[in-house]
Backbone as a chain_set.jsonl record, in Angstrom:
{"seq": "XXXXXXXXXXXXXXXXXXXXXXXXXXXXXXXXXXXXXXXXXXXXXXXXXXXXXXXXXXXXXXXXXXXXXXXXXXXXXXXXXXXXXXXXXXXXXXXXXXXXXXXXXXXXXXXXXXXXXXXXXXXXXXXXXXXXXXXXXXXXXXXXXXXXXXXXXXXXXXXXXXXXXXXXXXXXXXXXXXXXXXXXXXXXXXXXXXXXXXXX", "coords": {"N": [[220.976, 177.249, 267.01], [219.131, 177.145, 270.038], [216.98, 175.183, 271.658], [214.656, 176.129, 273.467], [215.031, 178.827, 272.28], [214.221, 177.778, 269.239], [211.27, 176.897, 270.039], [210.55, 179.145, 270.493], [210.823, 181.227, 268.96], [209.608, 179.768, 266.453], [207.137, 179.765, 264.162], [203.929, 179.578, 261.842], [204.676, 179.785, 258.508], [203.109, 181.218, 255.953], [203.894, 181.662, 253.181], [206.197, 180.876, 251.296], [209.741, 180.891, 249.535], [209.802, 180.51, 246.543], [212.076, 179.422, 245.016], [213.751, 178.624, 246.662], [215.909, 175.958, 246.958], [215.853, 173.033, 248.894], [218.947, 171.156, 250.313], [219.418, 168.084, 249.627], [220.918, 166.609, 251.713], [220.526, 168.074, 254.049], [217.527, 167.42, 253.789], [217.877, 164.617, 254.772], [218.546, 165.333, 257.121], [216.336, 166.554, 258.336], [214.579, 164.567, 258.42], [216.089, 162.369, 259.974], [216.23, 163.467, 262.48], [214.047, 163.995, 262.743], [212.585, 160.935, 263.173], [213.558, 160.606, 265.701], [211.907, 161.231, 267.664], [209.282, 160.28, 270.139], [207.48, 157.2, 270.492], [204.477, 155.481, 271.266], [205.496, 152.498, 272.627], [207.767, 152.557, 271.195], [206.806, 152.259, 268.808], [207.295, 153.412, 266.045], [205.316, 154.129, 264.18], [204.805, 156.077, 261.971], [204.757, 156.894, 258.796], [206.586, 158.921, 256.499], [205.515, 160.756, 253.789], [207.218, 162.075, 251.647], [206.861, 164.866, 249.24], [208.025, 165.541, 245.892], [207.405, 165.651, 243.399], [206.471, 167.416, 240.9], [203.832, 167.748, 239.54], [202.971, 166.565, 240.687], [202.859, 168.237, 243.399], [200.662, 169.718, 242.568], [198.662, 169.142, 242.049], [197.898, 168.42, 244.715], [197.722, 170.987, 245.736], [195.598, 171.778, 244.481], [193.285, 170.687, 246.016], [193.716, 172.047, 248.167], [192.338, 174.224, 249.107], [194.171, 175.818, 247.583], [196.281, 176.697, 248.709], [199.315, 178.279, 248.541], [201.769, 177.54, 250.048], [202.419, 174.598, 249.434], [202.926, 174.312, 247.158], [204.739, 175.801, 247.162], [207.009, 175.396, 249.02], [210.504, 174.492, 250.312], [210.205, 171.758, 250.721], [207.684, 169.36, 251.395], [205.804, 167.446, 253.552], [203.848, 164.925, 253.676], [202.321, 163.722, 256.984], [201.613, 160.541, 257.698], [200.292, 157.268, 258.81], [201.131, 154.026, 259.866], [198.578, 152.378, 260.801], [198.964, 149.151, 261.576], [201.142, 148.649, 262.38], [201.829, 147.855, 264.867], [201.265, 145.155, 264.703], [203.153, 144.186, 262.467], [206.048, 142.807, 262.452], [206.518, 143.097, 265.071], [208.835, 142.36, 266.614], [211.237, 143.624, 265.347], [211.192, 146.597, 266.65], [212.837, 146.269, 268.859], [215.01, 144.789, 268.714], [217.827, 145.715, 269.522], [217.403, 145.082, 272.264], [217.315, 143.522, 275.395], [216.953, 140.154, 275.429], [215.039, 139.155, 277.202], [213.498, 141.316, 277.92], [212.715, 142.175, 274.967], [210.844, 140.155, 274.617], [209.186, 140.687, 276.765], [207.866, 143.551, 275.951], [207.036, 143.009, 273.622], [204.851, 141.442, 274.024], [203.302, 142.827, 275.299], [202.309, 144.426, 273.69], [201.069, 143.365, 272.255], [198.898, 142.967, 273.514], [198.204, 144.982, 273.976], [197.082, 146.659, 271.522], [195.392, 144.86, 270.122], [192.222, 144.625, 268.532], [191.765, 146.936, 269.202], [190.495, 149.143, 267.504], [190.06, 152.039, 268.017], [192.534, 152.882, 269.95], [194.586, 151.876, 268.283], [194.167, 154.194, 266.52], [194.058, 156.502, 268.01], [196.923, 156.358, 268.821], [198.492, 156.494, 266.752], [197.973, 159.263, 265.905], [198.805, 160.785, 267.959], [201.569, 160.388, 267.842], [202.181, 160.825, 265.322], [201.655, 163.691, 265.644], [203.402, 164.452, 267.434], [205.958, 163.76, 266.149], [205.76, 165.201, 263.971], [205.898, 168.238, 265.25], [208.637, 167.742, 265.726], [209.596, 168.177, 263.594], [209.287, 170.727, 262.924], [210.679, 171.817, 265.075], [212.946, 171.361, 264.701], [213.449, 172.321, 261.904], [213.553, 174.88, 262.093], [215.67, 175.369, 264.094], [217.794, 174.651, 262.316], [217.385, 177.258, 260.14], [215.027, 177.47, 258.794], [212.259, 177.771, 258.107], [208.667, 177.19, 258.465], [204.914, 175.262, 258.33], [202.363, 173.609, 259.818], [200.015, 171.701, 258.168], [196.541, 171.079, 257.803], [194.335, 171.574, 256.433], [192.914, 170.472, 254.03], [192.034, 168.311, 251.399], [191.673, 165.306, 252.73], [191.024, 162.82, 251.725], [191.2, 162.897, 248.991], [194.175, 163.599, 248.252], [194.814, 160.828, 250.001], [193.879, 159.664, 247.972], [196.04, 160.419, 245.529], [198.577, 160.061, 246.521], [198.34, 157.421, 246.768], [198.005, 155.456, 249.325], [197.777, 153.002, 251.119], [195.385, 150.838, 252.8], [195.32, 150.525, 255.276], [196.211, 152.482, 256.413], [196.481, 156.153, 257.968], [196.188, 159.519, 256.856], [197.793, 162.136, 258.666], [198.214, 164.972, 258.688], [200.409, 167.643, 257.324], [203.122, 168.909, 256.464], [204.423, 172.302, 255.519], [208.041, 172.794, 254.816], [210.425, 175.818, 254.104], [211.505, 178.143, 252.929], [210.943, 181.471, 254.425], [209.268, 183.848, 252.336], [208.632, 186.487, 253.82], [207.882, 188.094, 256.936], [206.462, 186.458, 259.326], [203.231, 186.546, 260.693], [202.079, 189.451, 263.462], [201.545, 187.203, 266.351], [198.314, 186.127, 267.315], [197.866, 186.016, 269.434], [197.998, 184.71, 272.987], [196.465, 182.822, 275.7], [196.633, 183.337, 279.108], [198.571, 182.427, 281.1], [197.492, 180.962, 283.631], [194.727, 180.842, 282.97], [194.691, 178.664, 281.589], [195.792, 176.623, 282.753], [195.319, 173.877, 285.075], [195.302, 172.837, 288.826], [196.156, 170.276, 289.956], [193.049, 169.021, 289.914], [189.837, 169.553, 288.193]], "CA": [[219.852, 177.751, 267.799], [218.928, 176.4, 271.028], [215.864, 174.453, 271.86], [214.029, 177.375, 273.668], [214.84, 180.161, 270.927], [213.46, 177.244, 268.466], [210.154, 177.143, 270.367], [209.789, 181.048, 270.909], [210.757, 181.875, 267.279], [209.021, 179.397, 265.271], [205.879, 180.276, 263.345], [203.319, 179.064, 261.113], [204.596, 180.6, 257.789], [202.417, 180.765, 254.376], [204.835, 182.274, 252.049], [207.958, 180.703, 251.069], [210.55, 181.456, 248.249], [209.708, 179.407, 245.59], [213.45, 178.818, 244.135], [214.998, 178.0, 247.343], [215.829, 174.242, 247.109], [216.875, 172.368, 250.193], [219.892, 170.029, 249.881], [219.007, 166.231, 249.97], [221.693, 166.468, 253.222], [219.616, 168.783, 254.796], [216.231, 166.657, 254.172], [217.974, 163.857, 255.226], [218.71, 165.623, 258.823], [215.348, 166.711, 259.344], [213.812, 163.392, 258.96], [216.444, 161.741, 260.943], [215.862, 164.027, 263.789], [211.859, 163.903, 263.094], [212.758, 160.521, 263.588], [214.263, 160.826, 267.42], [210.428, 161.379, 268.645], [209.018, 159.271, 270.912], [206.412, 156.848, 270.38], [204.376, 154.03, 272.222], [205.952, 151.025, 272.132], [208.731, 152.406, 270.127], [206.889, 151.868, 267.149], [207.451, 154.35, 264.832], [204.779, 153.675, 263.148], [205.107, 157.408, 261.042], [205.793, 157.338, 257.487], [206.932, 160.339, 255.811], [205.727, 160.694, 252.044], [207.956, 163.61, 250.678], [206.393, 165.136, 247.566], [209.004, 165.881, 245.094], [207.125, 165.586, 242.106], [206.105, 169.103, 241.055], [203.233, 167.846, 239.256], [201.514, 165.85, 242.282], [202.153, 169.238, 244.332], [199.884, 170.941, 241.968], [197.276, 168.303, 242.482], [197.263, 168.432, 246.463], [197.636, 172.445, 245.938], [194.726, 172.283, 244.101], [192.959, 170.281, 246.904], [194.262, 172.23, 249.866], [192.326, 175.295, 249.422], [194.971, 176.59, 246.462], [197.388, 176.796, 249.622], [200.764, 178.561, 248.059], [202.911, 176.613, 250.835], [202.015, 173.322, 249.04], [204.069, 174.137, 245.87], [206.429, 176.979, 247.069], [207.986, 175.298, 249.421], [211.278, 173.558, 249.77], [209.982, 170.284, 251.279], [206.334, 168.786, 251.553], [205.994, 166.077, 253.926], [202.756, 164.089, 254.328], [202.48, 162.239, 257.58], [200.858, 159.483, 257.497], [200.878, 156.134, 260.203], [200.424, 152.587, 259.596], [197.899, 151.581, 262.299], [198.962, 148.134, 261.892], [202.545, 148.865, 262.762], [201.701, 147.052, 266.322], [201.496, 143.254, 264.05], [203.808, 143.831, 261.97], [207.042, 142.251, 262.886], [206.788, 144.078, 266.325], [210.583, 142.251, 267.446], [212.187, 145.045, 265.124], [211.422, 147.81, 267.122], [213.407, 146.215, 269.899], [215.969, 144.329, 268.251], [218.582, 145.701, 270.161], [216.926, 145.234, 273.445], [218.118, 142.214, 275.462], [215.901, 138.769, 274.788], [213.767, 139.013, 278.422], [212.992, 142.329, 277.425], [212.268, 141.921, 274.289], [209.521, 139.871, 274.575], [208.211, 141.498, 277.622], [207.079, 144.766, 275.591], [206.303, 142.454, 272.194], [203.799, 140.709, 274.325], [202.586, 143.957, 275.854], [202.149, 145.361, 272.523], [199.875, 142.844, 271.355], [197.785, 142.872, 274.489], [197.655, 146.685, 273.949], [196.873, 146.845, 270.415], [194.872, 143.881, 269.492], [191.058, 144.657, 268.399], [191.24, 148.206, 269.837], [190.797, 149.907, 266.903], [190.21, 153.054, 268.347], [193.533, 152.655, 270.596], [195.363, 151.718, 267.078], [194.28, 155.282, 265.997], [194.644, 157.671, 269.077], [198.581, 156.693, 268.823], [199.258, 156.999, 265.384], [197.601, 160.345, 265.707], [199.159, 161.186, 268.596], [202.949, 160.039, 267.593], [202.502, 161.839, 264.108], [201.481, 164.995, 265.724], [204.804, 164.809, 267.936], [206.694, 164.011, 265.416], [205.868, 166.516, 263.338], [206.437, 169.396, 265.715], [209.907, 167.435, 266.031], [210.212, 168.15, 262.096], [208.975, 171.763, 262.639], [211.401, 172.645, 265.9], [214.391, 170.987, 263.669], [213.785, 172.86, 260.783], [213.844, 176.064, 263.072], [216.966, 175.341, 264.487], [218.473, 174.799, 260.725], [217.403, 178.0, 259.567], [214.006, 177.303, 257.931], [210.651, 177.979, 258.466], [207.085, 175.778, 258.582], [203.731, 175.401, 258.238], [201.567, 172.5, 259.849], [198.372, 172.376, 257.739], [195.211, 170.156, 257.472], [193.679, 171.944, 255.522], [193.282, 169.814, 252.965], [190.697, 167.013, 251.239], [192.428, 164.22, 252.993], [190.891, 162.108, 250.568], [191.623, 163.229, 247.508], [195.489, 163.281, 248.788], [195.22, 159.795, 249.974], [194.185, 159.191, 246.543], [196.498, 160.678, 244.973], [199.369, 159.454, 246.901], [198.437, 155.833, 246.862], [198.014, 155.216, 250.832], [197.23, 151.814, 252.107], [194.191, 150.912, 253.385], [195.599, 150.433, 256.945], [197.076, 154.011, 257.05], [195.618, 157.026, 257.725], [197.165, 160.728, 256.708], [197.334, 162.704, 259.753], [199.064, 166.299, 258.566], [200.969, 167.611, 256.104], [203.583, 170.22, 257.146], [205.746, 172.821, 254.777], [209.324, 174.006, 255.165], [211.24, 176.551, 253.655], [212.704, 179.717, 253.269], [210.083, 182.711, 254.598], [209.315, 185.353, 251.827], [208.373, 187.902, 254.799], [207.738, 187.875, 258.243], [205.159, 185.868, 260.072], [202.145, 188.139, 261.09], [202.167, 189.32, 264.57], [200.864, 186.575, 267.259], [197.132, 186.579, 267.695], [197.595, 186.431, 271.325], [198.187, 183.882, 273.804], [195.819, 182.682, 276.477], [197.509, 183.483, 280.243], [198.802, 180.591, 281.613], [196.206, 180.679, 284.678], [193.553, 180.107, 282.012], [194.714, 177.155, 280.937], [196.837, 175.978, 284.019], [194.446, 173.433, 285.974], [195.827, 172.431, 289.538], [195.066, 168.801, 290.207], [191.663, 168.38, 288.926], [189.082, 170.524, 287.051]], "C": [[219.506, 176.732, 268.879], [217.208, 175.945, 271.188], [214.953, 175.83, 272.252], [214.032, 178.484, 272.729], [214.013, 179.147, 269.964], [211.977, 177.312, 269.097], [209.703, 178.035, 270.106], [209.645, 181.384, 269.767], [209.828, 180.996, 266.043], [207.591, 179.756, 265.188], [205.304, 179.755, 262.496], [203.534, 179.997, 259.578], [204.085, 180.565, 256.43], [202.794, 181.58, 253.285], [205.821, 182.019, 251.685], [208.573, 181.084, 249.76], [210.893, 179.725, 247.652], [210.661, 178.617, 244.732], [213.967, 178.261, 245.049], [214.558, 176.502, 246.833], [217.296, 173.767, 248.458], [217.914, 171.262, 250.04], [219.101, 168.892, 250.694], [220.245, 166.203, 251.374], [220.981, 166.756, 254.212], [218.051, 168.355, 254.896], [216.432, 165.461, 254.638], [218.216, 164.288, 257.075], [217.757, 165.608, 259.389], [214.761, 165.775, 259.819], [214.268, 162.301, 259.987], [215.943, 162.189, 262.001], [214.426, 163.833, 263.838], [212.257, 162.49, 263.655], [213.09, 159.951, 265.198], [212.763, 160.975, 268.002], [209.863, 160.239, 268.839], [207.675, 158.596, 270.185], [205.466, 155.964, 271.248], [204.916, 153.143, 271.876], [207.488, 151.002, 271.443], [208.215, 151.468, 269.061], [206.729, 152.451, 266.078], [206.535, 153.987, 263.875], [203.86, 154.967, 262.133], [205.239, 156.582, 259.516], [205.625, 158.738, 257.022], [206.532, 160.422, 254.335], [206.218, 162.237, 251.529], [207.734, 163.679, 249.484], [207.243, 165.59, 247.093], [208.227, 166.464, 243.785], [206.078, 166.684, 241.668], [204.494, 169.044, 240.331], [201.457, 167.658, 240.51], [201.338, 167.28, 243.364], [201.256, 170.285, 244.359], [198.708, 170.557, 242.072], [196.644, 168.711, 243.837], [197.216, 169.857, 246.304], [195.967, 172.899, 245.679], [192.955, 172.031, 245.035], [193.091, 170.825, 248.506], [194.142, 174.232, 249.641], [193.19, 176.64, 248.335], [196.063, 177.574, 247.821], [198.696, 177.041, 248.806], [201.705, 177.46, 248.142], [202.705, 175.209, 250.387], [203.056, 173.677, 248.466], [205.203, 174.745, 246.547], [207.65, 176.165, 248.072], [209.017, 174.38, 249.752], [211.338, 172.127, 249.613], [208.372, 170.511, 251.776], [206.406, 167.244, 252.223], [204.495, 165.878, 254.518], [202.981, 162.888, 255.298], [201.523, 161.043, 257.499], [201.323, 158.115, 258.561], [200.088, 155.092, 259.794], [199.313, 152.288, 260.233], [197.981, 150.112, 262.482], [200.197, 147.864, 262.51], [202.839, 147.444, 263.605], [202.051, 145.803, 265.686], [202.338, 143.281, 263.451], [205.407, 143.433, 261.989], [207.428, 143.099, 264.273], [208.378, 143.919, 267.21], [210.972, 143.25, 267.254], [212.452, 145.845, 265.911], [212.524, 147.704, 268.425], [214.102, 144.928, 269.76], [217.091, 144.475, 269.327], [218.276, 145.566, 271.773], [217.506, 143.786, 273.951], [216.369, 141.606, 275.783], [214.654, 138.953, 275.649], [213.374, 140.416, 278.165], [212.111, 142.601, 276.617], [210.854, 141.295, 273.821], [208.437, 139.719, 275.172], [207.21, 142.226, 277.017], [206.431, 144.022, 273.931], [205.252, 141.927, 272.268], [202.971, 141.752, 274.85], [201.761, 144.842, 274.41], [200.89, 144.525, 272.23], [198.608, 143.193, 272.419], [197.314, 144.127, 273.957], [196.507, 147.0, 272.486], [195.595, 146.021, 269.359], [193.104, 144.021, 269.337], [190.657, 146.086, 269.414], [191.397, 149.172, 268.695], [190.965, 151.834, 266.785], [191.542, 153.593, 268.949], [194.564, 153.105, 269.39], [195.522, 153.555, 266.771], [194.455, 156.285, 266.533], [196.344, 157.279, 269.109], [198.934, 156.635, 267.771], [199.227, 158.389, 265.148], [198.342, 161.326, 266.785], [200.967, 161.055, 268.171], [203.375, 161.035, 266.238], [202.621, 163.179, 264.57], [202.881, 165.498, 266.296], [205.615, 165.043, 266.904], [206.89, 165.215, 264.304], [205.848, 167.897, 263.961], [208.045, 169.056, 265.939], [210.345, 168.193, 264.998], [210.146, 169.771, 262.522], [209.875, 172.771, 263.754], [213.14, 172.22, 264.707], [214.504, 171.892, 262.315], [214.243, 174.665, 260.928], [215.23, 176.294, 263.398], [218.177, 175.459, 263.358], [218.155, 175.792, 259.915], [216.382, 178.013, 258.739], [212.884, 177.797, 258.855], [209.331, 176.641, 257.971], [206.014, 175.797, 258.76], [203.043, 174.404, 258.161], [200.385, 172.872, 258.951], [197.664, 170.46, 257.878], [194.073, 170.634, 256.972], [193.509, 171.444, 254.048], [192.167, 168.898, 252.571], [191.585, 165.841, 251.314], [191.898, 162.959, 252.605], [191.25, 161.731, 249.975], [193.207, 163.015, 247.962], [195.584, 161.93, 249.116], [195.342, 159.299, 248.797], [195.309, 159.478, 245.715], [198.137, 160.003, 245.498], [199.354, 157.725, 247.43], [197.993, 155.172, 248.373], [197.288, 154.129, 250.64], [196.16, 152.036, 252.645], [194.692, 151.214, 254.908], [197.06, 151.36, 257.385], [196.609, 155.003, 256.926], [196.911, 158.569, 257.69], [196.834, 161.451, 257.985], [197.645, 164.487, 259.454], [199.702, 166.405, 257.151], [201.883, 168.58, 256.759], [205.132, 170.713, 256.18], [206.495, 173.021, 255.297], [210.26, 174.402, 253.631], [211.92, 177.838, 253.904], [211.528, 180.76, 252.854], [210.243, 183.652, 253.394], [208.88, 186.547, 252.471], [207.988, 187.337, 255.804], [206.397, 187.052, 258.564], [204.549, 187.094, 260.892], [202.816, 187.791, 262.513], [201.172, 187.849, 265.715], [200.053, 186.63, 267.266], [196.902, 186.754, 268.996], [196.898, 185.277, 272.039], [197.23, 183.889, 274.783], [196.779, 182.639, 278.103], [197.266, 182.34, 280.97], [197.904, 180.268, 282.941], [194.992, 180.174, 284.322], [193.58, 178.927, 281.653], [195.273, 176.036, 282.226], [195.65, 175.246, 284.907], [195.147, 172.517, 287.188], [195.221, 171.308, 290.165], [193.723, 168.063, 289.921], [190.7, 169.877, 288.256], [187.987, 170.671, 288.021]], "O": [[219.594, 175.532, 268.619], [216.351, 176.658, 270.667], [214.576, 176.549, 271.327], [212.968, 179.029, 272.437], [212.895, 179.621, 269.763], [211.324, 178.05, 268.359], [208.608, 178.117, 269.55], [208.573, 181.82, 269.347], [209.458, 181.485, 264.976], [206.953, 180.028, 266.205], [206.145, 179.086, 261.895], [202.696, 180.875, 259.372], [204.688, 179.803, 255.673], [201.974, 182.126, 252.548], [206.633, 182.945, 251.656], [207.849, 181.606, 248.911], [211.509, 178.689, 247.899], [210.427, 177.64, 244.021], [214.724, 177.337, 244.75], [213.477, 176.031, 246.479], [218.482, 173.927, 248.748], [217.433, 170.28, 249.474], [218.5, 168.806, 251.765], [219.96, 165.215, 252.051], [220.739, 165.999, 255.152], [217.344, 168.769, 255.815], [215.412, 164.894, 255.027], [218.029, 163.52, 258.019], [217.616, 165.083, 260.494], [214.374, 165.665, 260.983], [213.535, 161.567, 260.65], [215.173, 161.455, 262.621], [213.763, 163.555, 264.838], [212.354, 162.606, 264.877], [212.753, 158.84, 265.607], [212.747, 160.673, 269.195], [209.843, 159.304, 268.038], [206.932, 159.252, 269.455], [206.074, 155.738, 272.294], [204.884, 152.86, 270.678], [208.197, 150.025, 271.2], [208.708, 150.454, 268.565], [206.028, 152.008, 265.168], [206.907, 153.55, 262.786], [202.709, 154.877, 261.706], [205.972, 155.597, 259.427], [204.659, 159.483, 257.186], [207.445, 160.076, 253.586], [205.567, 163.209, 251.145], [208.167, 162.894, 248.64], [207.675, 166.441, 247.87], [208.454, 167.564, 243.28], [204.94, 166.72, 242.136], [203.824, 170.071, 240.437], [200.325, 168.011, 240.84], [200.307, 167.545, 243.983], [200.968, 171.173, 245.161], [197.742, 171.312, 242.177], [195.517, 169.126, 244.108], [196.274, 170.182, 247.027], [195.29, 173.773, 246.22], [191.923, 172.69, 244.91], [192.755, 170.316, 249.575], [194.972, 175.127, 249.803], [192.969, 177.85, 248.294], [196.426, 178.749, 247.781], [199.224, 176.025, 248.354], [202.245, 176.755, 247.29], [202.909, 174.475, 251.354], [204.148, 173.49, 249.003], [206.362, 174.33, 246.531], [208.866, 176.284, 247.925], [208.645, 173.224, 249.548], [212.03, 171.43, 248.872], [207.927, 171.502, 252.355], [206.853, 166.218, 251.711], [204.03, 166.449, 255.505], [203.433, 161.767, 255.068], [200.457, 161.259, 256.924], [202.463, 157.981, 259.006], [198.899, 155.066, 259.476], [199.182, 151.165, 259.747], [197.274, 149.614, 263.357], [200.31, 146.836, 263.177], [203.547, 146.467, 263.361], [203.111, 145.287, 266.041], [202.881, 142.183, 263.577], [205.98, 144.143, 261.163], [208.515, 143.65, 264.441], [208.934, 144.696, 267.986], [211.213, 144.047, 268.161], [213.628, 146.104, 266.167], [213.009, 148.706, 268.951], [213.87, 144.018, 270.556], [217.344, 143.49, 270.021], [219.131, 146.071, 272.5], [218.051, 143.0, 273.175], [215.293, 142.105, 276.112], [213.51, 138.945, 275.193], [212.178, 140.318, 278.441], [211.013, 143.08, 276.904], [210.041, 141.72, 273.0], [207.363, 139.191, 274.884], [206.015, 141.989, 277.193], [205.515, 144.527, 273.281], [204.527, 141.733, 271.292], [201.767, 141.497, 274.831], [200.844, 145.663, 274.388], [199.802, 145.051, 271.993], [197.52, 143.634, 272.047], [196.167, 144.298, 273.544], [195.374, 147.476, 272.555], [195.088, 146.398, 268.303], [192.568, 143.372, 270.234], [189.658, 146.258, 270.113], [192.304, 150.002, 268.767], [191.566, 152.584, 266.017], [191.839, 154.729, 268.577], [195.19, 154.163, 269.344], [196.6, 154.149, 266.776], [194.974, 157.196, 265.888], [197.023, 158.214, 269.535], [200.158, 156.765, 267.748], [200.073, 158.92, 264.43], [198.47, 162.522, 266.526], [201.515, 162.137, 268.381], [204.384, 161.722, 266.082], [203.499, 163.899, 264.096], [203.459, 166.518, 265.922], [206.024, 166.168, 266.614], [207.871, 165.876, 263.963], [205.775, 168.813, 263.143], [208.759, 169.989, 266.307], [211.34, 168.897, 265.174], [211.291, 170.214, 262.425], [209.94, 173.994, 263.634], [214.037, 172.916, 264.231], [215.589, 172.107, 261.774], [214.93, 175.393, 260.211], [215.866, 177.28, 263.024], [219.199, 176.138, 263.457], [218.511, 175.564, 258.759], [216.652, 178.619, 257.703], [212.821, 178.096, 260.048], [209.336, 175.59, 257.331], [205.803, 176.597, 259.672], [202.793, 173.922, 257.056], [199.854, 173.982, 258.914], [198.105, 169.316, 257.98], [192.961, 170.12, 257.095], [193.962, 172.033, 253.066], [191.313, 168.693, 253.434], [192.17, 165.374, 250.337], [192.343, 161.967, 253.182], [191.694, 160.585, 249.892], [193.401, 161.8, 247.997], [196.565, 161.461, 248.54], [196.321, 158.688, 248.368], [195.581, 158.498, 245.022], [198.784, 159.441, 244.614], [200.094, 157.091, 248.182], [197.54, 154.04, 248.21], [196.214, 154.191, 250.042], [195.808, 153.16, 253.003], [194.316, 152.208, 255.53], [198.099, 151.239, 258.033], [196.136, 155.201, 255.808], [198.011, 158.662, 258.234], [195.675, 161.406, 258.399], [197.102, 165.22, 260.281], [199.613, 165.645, 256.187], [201.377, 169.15, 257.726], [206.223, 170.159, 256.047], [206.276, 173.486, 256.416], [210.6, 173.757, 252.639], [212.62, 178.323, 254.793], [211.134, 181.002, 251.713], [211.299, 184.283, 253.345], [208.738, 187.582, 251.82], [207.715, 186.137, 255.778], [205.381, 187.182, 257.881], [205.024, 188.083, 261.452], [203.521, 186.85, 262.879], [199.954, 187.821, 265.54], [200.009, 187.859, 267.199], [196.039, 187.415, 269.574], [195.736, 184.9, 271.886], [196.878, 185.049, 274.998], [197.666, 181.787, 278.137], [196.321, 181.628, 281.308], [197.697, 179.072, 283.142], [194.296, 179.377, 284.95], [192.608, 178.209, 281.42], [195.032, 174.837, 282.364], [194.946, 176.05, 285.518], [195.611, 171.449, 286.79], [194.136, 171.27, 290.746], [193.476, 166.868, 289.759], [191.14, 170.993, 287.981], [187.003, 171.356, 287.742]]}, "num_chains": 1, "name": "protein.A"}
């Protein structure tokens, strides 16, 4: 499937088939490719917590509204983002970069990052959200279906999944295999409505 059919066709779907199971090949693709999304700084500072454990998805299910797509479906991925990412060995991200480079954007990073805690949290929030439409056009393209939610007591879920103080959950988003169609569209706003030419 091509990039454009993935856009047009994907859907928010809250019904999946509760037997499929996705091959560990196939959850390793998506996250690579979730992976491939941009960030500031190149600092990936995403993690992925994939729920496996059928008991914990009965916990957050029971927390998220008694949301189906929690348990049913094939893969559960909580994002979640360091916000300290920026300090923590910031060379990594640009390891392969050459040396004057390197510690061009390592020194930029700190400037950027350093006692802006608000800053810290508009790009973790912003990098997760990409990334996870990365996860949700990739899983499209592979024949799945998806369902961003936040609907949830992002609380109780941190609790339950352990999270670091100095990380906040941003999403959660199912995929699997549709048990029926996604409703019709509610209906799009015409792009003149939204379209603002040079200023407001």
């Amino acid at each position: 499937m091509n990039v454009i059919s993935a856009i047009e066709q994907r859907r928010s779907v809250k019904r999946f088939d509760p037997h499929h199971v996705m091959t560990r090949e196939e959850e390793e693709q998506l996250l690579r490719l979730t992976m491939l999304s941009p960030t500031a700084f190149n600092l990936q500072h995403w993690r992925f917590v994939v729920v496996r454990e059928k008991s914990l998805r009965q916990q957050i299910r029971a927390v998220a509204w008694n949301q189906a797509q929690v348990t049913d479906a094939s893969l559960l991925v909580i994002f979640c983002a360091d916000l300290l990412a920026w300090e923590k060995n910031p060379e990594r991200y640009w390891e392969t970069a050459a040396q004057e480079t390197r510690q061009m954007i390592v020194s930029a990073i700190g400037r950027y990052y350093a006692d802006q805690e608000q800053v810290q949290r508009d790009e973790a929030l912003r990098s997760c959200g990409i990334a996870a439409q990365t996860l949700m056009l990739a899983a499209q393209g592979l024949g799945y279906d998806s369902c961003p939610m936040t609907g949830f007591d992002f609380e109780a879920v941190a609790r339950f999944i352990h999270l670091p103080p100095d990380h906040v959950i941003t999403m959660m988003v199912a995929v699997g295999k549709a048990l029926e169609p996604a409703r019709p569209r509610g209906g799009q706003l015409p792009l003149d409505a939204v379209r603002i030419l040079d200023r407001f």
